[in-house]
C-alpha positions as CSV (number, residue, x, y, z in Angstrom):
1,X,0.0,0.0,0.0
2,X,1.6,3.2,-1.1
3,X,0.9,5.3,2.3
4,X,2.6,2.6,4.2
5,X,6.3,2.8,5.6
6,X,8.5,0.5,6.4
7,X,8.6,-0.6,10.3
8,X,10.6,0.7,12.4
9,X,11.5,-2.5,14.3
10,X,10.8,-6.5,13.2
11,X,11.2,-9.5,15.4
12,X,14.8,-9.9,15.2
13,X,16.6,-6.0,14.5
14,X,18.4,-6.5,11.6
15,X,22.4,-5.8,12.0
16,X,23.6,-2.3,11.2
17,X,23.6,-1.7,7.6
18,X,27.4,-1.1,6.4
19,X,28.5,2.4,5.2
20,X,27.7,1.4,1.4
21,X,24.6,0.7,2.2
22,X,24.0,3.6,4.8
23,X,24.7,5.8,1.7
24,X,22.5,4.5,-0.7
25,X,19.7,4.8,2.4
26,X,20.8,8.0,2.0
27,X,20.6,8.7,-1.2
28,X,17.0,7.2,-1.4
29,X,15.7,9.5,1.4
30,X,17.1,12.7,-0.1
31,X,15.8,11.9,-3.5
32,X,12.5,11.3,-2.5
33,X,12.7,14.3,0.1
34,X,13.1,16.5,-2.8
35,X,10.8,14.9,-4.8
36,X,7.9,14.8,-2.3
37,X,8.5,18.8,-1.7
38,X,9.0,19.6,-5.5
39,X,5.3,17.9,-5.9
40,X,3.8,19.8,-2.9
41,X,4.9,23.1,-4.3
42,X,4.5,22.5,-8.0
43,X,2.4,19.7,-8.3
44,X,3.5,16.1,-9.8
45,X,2.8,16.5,-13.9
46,X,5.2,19.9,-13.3
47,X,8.3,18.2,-10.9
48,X,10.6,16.6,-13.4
49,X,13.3,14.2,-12.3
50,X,16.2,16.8,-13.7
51,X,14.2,19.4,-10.9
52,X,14.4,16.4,-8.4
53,X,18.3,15.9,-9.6
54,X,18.9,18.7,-8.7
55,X,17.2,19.4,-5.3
56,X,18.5,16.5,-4.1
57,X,21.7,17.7,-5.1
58,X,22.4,14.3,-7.1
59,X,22.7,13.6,-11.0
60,X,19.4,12.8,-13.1
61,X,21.2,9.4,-14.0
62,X,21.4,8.9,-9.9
63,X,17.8,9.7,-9.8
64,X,16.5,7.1,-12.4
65,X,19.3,3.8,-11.3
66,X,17.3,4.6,-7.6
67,X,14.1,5.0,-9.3
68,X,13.6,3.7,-13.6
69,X,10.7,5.9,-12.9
70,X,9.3,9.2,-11.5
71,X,6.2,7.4,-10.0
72,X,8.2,4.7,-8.6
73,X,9.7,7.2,-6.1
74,X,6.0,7.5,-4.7
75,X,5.0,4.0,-4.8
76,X,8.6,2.3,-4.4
77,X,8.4,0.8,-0.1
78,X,11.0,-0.9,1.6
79,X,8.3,-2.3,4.0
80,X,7.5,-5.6,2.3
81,X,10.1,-7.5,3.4
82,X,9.3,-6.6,7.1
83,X,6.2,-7.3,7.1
84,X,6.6,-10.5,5.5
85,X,9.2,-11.3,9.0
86,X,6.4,-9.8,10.6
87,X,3.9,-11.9,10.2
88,X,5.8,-14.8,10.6
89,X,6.6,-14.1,13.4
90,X,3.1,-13.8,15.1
91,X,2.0,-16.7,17.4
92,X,0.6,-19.7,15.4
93,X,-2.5,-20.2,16.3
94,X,-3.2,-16.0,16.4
95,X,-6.4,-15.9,13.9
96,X,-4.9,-14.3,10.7
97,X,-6.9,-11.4,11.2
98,X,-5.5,-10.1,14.2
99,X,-1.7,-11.4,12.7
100,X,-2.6,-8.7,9.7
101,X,-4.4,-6.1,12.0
102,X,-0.8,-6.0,14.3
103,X,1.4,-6.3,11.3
104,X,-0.5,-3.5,9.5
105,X,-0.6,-1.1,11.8
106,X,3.3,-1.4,12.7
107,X,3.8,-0.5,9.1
108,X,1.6,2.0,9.6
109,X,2.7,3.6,12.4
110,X,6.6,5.3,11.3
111,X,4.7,7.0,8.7
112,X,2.0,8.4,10.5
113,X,4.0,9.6,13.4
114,X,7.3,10.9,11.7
115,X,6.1,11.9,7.9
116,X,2.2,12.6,8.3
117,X,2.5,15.0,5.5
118,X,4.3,12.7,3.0
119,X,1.9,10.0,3.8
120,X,-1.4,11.7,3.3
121,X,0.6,12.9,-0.1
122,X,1.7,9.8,-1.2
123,X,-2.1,8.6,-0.8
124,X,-4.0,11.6,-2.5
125,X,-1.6,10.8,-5.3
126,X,-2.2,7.1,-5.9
127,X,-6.0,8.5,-6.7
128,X,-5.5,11.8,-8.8
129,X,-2.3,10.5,-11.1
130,X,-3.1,8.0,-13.2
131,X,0.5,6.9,-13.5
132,X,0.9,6.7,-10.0
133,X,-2.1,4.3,-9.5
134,X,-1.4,2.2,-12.0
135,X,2.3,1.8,-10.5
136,X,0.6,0.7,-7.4
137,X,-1.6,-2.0,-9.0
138,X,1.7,-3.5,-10.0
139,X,3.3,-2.7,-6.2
140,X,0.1,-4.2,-4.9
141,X,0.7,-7.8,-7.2
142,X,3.8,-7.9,-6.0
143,X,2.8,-7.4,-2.5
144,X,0.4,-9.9,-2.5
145,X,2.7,-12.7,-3.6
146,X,4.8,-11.8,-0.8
147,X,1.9,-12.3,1.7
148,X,0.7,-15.3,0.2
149,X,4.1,-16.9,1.1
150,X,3.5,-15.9,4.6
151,X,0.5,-17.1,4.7
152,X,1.3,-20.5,2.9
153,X,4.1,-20.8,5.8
154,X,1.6,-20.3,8.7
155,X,-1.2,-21.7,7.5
156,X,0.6,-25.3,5.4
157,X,-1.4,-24.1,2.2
158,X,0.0,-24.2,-1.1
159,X,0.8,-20.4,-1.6
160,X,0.2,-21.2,-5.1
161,X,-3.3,-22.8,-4.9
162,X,-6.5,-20.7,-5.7
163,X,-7.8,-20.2,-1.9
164,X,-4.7,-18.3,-0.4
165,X,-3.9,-17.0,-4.0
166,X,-7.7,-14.9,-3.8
167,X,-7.4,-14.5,-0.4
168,X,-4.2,-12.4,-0.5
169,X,-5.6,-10.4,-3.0
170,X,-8.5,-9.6,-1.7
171,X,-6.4,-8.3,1.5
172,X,-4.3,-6.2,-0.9
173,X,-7.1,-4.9,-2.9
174,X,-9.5,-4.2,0.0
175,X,-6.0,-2.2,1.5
176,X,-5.8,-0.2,-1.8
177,X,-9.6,1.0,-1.2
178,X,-8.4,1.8,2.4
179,X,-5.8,3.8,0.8
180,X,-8.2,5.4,-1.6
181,X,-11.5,6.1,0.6
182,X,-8.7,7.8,3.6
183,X,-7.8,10.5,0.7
184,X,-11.2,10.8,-1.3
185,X,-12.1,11.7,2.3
186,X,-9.7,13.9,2.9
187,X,-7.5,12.5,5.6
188,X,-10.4,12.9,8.4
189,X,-10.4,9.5,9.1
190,X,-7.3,7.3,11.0
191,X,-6.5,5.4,8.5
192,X,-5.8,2.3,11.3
193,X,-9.4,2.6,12.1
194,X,-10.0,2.1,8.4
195,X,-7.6,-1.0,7.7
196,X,-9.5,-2.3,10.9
197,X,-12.8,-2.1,9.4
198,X,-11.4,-3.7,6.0
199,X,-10.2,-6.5,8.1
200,X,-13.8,-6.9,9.2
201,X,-15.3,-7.2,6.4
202,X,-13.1,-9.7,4.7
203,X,-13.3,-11.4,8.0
204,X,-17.0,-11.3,8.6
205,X,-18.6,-10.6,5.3
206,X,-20.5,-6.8,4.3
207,X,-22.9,-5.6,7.3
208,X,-26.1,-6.4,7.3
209,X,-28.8,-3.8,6.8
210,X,-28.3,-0.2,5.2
211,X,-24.7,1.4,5.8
C-alpha cells in the first residue's frame, strides 16, 4: 500500500547496515525528500526528475538507477520484506486477522507519526495520477505474492493454490480501497481505524442492513 512505511523494528533488528549501504539509504531519502517537496509546491505533472536531480543535489542518471521511474519514487516501499518477517513471526495459532491487524498497523505507524505530510501525499496521489495508481496496482501484485508466502508458511497451504492466492488479494485490494477512501475523504479519518474495518469485512462478510 503506497501510504505505508517501512517498520521501524521487526522480530529480530536487523544488524547495522554497512557504510555502502547507509549511503544509498541516504541517497533514497534525499531523492525522495526533494521529490515529495517539488510535488507539494508545483504539483507532480510539473516536478521533473532533472528538478528532483537537482534538489537533491544528485545527477538525473542517480535519480533514475534509484528509481527507472518518477512514480516509482511515490509507490517504491521498503516495508514488504518486514512485514513478511512480521507476520511470521506472530503466534501460530493468532487468527490471521488479528496477525494482519498488528502487522499492518506497525507498518503504519513510522509514517503516521514521523512523515504525516508525505503519507497523506503519497495517498492523494495514488488516486489523482493515473500513473501513479497504475504503478501501485503493479506494487500491490507484488505485495500480495509476498503475503501469500507468509501465509502458505503459517497456515501449510500451497501459496500457489486458488484459496490463499484470492485470499491475499483480496487483503491487498481491500487495502488499496483503504488507501483510496482515507484520501477521497480527505484525511479525516485514521486510517488504522480504516484498515480495521477492512479487516472486518473480509473477516465477517458486508454488514447487514443499510450502511
Amino acid at each position: 500500500m503506497a501510504c505505508m512505511t517501512a517498520p521501524s523494528t521487526t522480530h529480530a533488528d536487523p544488524p547495522r547496515p554497512g557504510l555502502r549501504e547507509r549511503k544509498k539509504i541516504k541517497t533514497r531519502g534525499a531523492i525522495r525528500a526533494a521529490a515529495y517537496a517539488l510535488i507539494e509546491e508545483q504539483g507532480y505533472d510539473a516536478t521533473t526528475i532533472e528538478q528532483i536531480a537537482d534538489r537533491a543535489e544528485v545527477s538525473p542518471s542517480t535519480v533514475s538507477r534509484y528509481f527507472p521511474a518518477k512514480e516509482d519514487i511515490v509507490v517504491t516501499d521498503e516495508w514488504d520484506p518486514a512485514l513478511a518477517a512480521e507476520l511470521r513471526s506472530r503466534p501460530a495459532d493468532e487468527p490471521w486477522a488479528d496477525s494482519l491487524r498488528h502487522v499492518l498497523r506497525t507498518a503504519l505507524g513510522p509514517g503516521l507519526a514521523e512523515e504525516p505530510e508525505v503519507t497523506r501525499l503519497r495517498a492523494r496521489l495514488g488516486v489523482e495520477v493515473p500513473a501513479v495508481r497504475a504503478r501501485m496496482l503493479q506494487s500491490t501484485a507484488a505485495t500480495g505474492r509476498l503475503l501469500r508466502q507468509a501465509l502458505a508458511e503459517r497456515s501449510g497451504l500451497d501459496p500457489e493454490g486458488l484459496e490463499l492466492r484470492v485470499f491475499a488479494m483480496a487483503v491487498m485490494s481491500g487495502l488499496t480501497e483503504v488507501s483510496h477512501y482515507w484520501a477521497e475523504t480527505g484525511h479525516r479519518h485514521d486510517i488504522r481505524d480504516l484498515v480495521d474495518r477492512a479487516l472486518v469485512v473480509l473477516e465477517h462478510g458486508l454488514p447487514t442492513g443499510k450502511p
